[in-house]
ZAMIRO-189531 format. One record per residue: residue number from 1; residue in one letter; z, x, y of N, C-alpha, C in turn. Coordinates in pm, 1 decimal. Example, Ala and Ser with C-alpha at 12.3 -4.5 7.8 and 13.67 -1.06 7.14 Angstrom:
<atoms>
[1,'A',[780.0,1319.0,-569.0],[780.0,1230.0,-450.0],[780.0,1320.0,-330.0]]
[2,'S',[708.0,1285.0,-225.0],[714.0,1367.0,-106.0],[787.0,1290.0,3.0]]
</atoms>
This chain:
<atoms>
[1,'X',[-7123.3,-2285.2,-4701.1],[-7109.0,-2426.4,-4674.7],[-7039.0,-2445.7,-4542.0]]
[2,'X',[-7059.4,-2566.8,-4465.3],[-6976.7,-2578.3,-4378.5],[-6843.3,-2693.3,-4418.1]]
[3,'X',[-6755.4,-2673.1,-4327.1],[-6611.7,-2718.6,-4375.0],[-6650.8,-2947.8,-4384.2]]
[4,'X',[-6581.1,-2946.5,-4459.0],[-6634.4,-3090.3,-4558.9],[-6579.0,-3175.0,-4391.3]]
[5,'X',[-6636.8,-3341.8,-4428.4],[-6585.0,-3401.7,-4312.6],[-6497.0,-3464.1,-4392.4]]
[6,'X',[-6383.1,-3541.0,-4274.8],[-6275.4,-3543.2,-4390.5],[-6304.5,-3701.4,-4467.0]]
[7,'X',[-6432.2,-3783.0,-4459.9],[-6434.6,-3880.4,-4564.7],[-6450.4,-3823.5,-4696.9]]
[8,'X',[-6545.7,-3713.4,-4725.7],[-6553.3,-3607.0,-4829.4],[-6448.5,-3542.5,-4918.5]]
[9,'X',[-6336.3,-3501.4,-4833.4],[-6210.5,-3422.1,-4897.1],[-6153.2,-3532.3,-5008.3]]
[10,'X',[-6158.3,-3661.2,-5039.7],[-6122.2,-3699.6,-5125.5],[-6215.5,-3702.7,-5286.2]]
[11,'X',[-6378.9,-3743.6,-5248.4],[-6465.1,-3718.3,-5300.6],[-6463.5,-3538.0,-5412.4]]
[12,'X',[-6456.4,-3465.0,-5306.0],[-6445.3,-3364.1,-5359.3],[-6309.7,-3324.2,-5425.4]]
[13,'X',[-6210.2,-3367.2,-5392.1],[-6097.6,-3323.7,-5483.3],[-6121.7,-3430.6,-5600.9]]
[14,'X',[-6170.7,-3553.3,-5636.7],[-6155.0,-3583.8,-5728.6],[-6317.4,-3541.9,-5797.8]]
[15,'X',[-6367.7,-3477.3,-5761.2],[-6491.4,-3395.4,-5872.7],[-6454.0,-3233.2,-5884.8]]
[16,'X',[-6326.4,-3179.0,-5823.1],[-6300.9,-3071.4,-5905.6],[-6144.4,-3082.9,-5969.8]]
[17,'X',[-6061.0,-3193.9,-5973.6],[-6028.1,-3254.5,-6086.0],[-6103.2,-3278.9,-6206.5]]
[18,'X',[-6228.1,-3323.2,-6225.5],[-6320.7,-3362.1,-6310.9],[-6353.3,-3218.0,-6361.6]]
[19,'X',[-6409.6,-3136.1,-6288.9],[-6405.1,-2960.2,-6322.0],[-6297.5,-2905.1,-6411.0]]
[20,'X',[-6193.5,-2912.0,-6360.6],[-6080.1,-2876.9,-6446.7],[-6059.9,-2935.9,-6553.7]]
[21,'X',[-6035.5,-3058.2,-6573.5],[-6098.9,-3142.9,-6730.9],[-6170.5,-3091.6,-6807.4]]
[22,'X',[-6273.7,-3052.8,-6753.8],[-6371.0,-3017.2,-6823.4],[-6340.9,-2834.3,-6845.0]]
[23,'X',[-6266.3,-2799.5,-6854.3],[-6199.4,-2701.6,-6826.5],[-6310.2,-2592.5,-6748.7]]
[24,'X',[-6332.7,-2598.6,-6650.5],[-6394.7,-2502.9,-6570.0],[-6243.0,-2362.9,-6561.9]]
[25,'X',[-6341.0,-2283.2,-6588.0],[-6245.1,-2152.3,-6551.0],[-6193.5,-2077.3,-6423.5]]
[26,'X',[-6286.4,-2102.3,-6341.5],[-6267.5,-2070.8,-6191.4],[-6404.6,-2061.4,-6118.1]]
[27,'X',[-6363.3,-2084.0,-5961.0],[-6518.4,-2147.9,-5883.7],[-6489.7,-2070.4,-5788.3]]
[28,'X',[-6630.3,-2000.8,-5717.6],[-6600.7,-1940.2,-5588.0],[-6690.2,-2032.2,-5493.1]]
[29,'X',[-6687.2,-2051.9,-5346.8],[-6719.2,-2078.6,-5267.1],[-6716.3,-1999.2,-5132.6]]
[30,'X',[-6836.3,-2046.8,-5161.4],[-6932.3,-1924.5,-5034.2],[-6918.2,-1991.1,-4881.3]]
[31,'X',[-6875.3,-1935.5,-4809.8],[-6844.4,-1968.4,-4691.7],[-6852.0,-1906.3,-4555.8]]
[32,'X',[-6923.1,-1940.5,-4445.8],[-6949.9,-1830.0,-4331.2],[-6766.0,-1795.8,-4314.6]]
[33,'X',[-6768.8,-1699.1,-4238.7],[-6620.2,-1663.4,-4215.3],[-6596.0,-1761.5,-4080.6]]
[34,'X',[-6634.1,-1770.2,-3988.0],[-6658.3,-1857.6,-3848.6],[-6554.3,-1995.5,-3884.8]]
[35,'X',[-6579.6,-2104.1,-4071.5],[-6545.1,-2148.5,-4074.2],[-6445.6,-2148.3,-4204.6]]
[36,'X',[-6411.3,-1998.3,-4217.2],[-6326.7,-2023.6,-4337.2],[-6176.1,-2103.0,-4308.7]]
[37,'X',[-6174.4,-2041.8,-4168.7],[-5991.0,-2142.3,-4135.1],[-6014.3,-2285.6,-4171.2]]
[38,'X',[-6122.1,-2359.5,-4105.3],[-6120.2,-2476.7,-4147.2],[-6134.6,-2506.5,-4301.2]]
[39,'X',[-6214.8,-2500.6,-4344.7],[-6203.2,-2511.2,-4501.5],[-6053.0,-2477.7,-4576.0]]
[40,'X',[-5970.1,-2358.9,-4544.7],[-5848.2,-2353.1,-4591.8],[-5782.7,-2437.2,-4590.5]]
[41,'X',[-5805.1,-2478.3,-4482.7],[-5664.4,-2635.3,-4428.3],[-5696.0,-2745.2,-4468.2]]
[42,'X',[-5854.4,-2758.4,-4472.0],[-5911.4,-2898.1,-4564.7],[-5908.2,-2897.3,-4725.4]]
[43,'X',[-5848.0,-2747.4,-4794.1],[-5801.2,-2789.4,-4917.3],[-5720.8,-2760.1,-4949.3]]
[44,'X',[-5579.6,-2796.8,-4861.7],[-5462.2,-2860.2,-4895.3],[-5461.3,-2960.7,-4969.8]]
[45,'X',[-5590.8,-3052.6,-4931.1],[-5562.9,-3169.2,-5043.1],[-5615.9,-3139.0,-5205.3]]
[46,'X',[-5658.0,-3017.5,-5161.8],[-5685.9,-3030.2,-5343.4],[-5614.5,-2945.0,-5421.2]]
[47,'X',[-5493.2,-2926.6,-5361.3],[-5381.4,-2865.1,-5433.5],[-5316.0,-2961.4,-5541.4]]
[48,'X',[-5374.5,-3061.6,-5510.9],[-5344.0,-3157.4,-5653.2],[-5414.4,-3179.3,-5741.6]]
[49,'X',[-5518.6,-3091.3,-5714.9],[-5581.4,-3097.7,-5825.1],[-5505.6,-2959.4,-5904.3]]
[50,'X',[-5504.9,-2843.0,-5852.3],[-5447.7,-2753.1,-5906.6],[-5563.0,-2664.5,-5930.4]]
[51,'X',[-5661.0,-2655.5,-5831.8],[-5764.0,-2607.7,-5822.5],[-5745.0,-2446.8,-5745.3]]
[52,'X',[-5665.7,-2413.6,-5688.1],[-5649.3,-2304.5,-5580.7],[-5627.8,-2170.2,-5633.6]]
[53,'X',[-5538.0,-2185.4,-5771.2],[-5598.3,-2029.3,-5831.8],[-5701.6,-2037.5,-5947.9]]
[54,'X',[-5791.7,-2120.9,-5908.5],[-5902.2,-2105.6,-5987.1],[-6012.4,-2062.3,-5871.9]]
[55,'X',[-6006.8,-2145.8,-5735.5],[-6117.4,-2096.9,-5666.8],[-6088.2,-2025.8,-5568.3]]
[56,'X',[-6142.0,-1931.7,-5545.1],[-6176.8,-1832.0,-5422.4],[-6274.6,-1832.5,-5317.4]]
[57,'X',[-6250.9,-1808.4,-5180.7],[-6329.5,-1810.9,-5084.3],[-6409.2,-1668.6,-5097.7]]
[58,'X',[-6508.3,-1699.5,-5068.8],[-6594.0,-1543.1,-5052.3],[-6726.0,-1585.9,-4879.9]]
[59,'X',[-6729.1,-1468.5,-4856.4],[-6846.2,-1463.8,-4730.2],[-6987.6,-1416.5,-4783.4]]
[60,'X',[-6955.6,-1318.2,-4910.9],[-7018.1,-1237.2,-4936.5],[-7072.8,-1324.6,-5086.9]]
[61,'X',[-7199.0,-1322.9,-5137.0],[-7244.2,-1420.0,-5276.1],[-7216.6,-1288.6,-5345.1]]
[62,'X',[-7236.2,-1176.2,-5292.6],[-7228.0,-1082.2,-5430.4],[-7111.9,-1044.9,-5476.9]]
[63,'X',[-7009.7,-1095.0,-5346.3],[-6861.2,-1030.7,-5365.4],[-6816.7,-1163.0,-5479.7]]
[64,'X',[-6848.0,-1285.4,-5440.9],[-6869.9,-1414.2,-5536.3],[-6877.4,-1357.0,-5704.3]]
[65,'X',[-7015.1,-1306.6,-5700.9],[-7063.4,-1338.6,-5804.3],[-6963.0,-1219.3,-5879.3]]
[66,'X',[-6959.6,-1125.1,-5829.6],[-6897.4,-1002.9,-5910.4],[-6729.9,-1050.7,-5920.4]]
[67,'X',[-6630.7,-1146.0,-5883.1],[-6569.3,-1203.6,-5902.8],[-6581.8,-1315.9,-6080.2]]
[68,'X',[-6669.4,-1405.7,-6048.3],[-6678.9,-1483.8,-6141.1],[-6720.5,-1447.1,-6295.7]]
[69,'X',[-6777.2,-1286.0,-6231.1],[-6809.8,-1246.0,-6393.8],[-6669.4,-1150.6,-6482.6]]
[70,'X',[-6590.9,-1171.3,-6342.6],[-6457.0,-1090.7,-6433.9],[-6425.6,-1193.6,-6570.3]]
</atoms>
């Protein structure tokens, strides 16, 4: 994905609030590395959701996927 614009960052923290409700167990997101700095810093805001040790950045889908099946 590329890093959200910031009208989005609210959008999206309140649909993985909604995730966690729903008790999602943990989410990875796939991300070129080019823009992983940005994405880090754009989810500061969803540290209120309490989303951050549930999701992980990955570059790699397989490094992803072999994550999510722990």
């Amino acid at each position: 994905m590329k890093p959200p614009s910031e009208e989005m960052i609210p959008i999206l923290t309140l649909a993985t609030e909604k995730l966690v409700a729903a008790s999602m167990k943990k989410q990875a997101m796939i991300i070129d590395k080019a823009s992983m700095e940005i994405v880090r810093a754009s989810r500061g805001v969803s540290k209120d959701a309490e989303s951050d040790e549930k999701m992980i950045q990955f570059s790699d889908p397989v490094e992803a996927e072999k994550w999510l099946d722990q």
